[in-house]
C-alpha positions as CSV (number, residue, x, y, z in Angstrom):
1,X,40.7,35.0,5.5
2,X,40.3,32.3,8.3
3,X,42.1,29.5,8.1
4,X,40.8,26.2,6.2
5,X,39.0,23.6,9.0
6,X,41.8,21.0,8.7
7,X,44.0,24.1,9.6
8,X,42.1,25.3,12.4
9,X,42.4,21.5,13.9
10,X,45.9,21.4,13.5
11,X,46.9,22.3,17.5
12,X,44.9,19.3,18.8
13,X,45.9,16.8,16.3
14,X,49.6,17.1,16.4
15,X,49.4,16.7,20.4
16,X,47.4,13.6,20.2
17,X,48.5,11.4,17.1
18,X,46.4,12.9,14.3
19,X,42.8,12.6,16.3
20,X,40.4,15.1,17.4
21,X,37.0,14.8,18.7
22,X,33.7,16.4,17.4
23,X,33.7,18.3,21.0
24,X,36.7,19.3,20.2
25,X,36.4,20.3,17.1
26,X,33.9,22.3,18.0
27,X,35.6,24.9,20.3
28,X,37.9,26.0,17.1
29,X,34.7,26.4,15.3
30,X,35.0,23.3,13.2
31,X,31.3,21.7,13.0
32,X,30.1,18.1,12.5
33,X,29.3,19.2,9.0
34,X,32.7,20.6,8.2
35,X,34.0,17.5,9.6
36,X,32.0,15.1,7.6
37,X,33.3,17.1,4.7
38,X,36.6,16.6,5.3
39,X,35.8,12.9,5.9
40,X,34.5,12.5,2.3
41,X,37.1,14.3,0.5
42,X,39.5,11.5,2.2
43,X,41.3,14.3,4.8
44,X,39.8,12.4,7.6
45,X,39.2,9.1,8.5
46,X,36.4,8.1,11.1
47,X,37.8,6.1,13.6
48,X,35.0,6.0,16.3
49,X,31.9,7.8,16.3
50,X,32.9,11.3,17.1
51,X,36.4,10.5,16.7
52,X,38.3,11.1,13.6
53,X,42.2,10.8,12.2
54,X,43.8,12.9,10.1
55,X,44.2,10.5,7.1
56,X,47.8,11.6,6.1
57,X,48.7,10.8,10.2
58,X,50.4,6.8,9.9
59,X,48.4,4.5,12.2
60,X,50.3,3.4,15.6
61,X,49.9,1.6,18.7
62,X,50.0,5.0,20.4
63,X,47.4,6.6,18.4
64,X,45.0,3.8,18.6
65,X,45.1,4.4,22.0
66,X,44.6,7.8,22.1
67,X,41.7,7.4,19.8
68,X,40.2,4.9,22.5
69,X,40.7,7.1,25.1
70,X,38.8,10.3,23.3
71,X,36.2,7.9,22.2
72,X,35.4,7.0,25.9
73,X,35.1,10.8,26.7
74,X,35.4,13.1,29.5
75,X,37.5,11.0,32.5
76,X,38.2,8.2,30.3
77,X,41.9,6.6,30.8
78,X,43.8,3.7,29.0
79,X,44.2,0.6,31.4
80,X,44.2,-3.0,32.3
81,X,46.8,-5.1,29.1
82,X,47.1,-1.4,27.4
83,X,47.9,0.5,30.4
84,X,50.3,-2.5,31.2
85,X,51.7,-2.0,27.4
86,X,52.2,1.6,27.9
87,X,54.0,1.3,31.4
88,X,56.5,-0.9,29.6
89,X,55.5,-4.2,30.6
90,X,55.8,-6.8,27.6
91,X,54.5,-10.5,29.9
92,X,50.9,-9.0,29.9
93,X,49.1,-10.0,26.7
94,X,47.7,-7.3,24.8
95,X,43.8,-7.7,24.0
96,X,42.9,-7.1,20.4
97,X,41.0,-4.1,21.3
98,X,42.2,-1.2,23.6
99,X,41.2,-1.6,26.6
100,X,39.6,1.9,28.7
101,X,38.7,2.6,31.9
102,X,35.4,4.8,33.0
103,X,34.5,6.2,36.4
104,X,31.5,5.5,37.3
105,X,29.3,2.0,37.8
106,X,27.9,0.5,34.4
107,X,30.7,0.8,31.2
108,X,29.1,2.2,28.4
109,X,29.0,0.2,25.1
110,X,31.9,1.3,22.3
111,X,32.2,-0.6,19.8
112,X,35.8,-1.7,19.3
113,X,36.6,-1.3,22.7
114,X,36.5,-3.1,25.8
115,X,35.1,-0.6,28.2
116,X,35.8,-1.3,32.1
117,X,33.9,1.1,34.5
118,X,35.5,2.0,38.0
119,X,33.3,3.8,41.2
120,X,37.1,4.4,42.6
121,X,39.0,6.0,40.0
122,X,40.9,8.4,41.9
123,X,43.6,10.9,40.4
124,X,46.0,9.3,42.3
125,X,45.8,6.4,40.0
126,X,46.3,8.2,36.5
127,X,49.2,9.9,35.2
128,X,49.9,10.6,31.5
129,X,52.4,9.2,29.3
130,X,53.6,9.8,25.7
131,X,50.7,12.3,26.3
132,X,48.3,9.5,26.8
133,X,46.2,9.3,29.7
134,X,46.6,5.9,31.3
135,X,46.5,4.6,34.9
136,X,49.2,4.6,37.4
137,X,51.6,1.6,37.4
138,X,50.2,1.0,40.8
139,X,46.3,1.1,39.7
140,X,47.4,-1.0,36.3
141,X,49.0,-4.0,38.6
142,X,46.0,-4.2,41.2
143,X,43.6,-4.1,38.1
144,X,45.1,-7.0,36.3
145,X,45.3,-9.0,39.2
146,X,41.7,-8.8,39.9
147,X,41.0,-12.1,37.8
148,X,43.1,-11.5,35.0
149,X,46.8,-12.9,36.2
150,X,47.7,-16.2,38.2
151,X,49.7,-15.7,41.4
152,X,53.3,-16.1,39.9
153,X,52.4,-13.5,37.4
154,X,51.0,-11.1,39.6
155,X,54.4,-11.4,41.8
156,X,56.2,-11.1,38.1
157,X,54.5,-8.0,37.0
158,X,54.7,-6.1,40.4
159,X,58.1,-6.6,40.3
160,X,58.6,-5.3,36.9
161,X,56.4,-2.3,37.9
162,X,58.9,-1.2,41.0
163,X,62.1,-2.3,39.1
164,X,61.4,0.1,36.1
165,X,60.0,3.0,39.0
166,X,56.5,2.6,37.4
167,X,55.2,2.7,41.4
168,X,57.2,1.8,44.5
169,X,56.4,-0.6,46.7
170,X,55.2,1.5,49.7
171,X,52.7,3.4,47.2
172,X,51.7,-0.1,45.6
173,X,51.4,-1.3,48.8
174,X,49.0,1.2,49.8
175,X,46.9,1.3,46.8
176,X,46.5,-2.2,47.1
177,X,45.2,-2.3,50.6
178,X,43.1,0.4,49.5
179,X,41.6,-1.0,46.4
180,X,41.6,-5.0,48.2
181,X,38.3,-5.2,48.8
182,X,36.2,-7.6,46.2
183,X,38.9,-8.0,43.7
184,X,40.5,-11.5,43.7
185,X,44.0,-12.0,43.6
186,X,45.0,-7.8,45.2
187,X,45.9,-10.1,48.4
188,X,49.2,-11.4,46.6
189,X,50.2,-7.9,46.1
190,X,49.6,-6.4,49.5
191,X,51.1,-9.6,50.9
192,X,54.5,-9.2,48.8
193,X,54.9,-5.2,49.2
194,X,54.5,-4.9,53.5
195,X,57.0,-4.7,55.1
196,X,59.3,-7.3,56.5
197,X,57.5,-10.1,53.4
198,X,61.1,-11.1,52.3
199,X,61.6,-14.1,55.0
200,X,57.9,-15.3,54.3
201,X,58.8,-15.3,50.4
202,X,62.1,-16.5,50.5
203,X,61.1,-19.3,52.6
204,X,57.4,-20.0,50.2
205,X,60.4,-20.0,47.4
206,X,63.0,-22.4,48.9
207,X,60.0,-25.0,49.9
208,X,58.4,-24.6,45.9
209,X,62.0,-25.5,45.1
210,X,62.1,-28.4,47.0
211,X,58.8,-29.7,46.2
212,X,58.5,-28.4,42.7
213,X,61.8,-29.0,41.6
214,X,64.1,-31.1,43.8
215,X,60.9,-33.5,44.6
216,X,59.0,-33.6,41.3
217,X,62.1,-34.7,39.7
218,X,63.3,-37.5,42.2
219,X,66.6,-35.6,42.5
220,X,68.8,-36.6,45.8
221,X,67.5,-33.9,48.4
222,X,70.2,-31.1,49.0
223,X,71.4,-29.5,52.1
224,X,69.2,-26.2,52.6
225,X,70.6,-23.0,54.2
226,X,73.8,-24.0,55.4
227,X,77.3,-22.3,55.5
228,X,79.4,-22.9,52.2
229,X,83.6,-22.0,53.0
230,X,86.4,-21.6,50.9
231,X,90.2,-21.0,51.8
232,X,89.5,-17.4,52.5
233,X,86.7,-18.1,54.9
234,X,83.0,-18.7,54.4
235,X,81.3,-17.7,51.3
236,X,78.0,-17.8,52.8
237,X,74.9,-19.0,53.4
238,X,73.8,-21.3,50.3
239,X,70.0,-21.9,49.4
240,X,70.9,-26.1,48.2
241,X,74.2,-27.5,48.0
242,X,74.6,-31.1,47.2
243,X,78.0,-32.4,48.3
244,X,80.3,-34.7,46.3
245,X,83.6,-35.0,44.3
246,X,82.6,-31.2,43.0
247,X,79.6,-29.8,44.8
248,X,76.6,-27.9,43.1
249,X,75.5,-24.5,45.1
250,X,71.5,-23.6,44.0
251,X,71.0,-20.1,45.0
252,X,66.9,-18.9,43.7
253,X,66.4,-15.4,43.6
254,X,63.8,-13.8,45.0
255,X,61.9,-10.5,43.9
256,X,63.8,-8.3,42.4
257,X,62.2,-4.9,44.1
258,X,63.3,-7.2,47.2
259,X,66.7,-6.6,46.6
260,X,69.2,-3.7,47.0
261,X,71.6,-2.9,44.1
262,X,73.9,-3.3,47.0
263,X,73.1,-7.1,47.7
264,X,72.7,-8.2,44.5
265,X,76.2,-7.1,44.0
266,X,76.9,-9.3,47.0
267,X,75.1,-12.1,45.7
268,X,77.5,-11.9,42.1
269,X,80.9,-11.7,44.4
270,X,79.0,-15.2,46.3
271,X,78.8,-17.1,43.1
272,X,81.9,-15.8,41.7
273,X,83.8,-17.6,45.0
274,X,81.6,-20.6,44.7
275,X,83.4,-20.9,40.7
276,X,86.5,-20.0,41.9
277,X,86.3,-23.2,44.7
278,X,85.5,-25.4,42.5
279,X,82.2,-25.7,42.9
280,X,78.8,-25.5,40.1
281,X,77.1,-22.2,41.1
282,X,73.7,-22.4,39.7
283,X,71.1,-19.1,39.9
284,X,67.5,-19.2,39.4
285,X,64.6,-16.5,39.3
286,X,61.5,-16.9,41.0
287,X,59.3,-17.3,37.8
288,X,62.4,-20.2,36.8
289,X,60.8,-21.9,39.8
290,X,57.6,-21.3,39.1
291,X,57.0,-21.5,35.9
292,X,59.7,-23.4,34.4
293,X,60.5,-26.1,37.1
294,X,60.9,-28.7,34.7
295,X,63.5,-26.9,32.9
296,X,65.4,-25.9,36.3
297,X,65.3,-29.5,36.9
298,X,67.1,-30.5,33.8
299,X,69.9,-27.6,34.3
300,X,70.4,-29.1,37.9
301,X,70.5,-32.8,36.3
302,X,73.0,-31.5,34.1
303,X,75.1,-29.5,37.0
304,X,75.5,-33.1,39.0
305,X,75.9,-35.3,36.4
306,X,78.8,-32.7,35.5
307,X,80.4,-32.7,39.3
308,X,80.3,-36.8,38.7
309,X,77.0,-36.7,41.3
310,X,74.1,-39.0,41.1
311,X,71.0,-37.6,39.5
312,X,68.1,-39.5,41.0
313,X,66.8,-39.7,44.5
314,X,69.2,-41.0,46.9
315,X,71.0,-39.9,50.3
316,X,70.8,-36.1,51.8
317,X,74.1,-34.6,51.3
318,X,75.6,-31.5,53.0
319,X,78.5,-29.1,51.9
């Protein structure tokens, strides 16, 4: 006695969150009919035209993807704030609806999706994950920065994308050379990732500092890049140090894909001696900088006020 439809679709289902596809359907001899069947005696729920749920499946994030990705057929792949979502990224806002990705030149229309097309979708830029198909972490960062992020998030999110392995930044560097042409914004990528980009950002970071921060707030202007000593010897080079009864070291951090496990390490042990001398070690990230130089600002206000320091604009001070 063969085995009842809902049976019979049983193999695709559990692989890919409860949905199945009429196509698919179809190859275990399970028709439209039989479908629509199952549909109205509540065993199925139809969740985009030729895509159905089975109804006792719970809904998830996962499987609404899925379901977008079977709805947009054969070649179809998650992408842009859902592929960003899937790769693990939580600064990218999700759109309400999932969001696919079609080879080929005009998107079709699905409703309840947003449906980008691509002419260069290669299969270097999709991989699968949770059994989703979705594109590479690499494809996913030059995407969204084709309009959709500002620079300091594009820098944030391709440095979450190495730091969690999602790419590297030879292969994102590549990809985004490849894929520069007409997509605003892919420049900040391929300028980050070459090689030898760490002098040319640490310096764009130490002037946004100084103008966004030390400036902007009418703070006394530090000593940048100098040598900071302590009995043992010196320290190190400090990014701002402002001088006085107790000086204040201001060290910014760069990207983090910029940095070795082995230097960061470094970096800790360089605070650690600027405590131990008495001086305020302060630490900020990039996007502190960038996004948040008004609260950087007050921290710093704080720090000099604390080391019995002026906090408005006055002379230049060195360590």
């Amino acid at each position: 006695m063969a085995p009842e439809p809902l049976a019979r679709l049983s193999p695709l289902t559990t692989d890919q969150y409860g949905h199945v596809t009429t196509v698919q359907a179809a190859t275990l001899d399970v028709s439209p009919k039989a479908l629509h069947r199952l549909k109205n005696r509540q065993l199925l729920v139809r969740v985009h035209a030729r895509v159905y749920r089975v109804a006792c499946v719970p809904e998830t994030r996962e499987g609404h993807a899925m379901a977008a990705v079977l709805a947009g057929g054969q070649g179809a792949v998650l992408s842009y704030s859902w592929a960003a979502w899937l790769h693990g990224l939580d600064r990218v806002s999700l759109t309400e609806e999932p969001e696919i990705t079609k080879p080929g030149r005009m998107p079709p229309r699905i409703p309840g999706l947003a449906v980008h097309s691509s002419r260069e979708l290669e299969s270097c830029d999709i991989t699968t994950i949770r059994g989703i198909p979705v594109t590479s972490g690499a494809r996913t960062n030059v995407d969204l920065a084709d309009g959709r992020l500002d620079q300091s998030e594009i820098m944030a999110v391709t440095d979450d994308l190495i730091c969690s392995k999602a790419t590297t930044r030879a292969w994102q560097h590549r990809r985004a050379c490849a894929l520069a042409a007409g997509r605003a914004g892919v420049s900040v990528i391929v300028r980050i990732t070459r090689p030898g980009a760490e002098d040319e950002f640490w310096s764009w970071l130490e002037r946004r500092f100084d103008s966004g921060v030390v400036t902007a707030a009418n703070m006394p202007r530090p000593a940048y890049n100098i040598a900071v000593y302590d009995d043992r010897g010196r320290i190190g080079i400090a990014d701002a140090c402002w001088r006085g009864p107790r000086d204040v070291v201001v060290e910014v951090d760069g990207l983090r894909f910029h940095r070795l496990t082995a230097a960061r390490r470094r970096d800790s042990r360089k605070s650690n001696r600027y405590a131990l001398s008495g001086r305020i070690p302060l630490r900020f990230s990039y996007i502190d900088v960038v996004r948040h130089p008004a609260a950087v600002a007050a921290q710093t206000r704080e720090a000099l006020a604390a080391a019995g320091q002026p906090a408005v604009s006055g002379l230049s001070t060195a360590c």
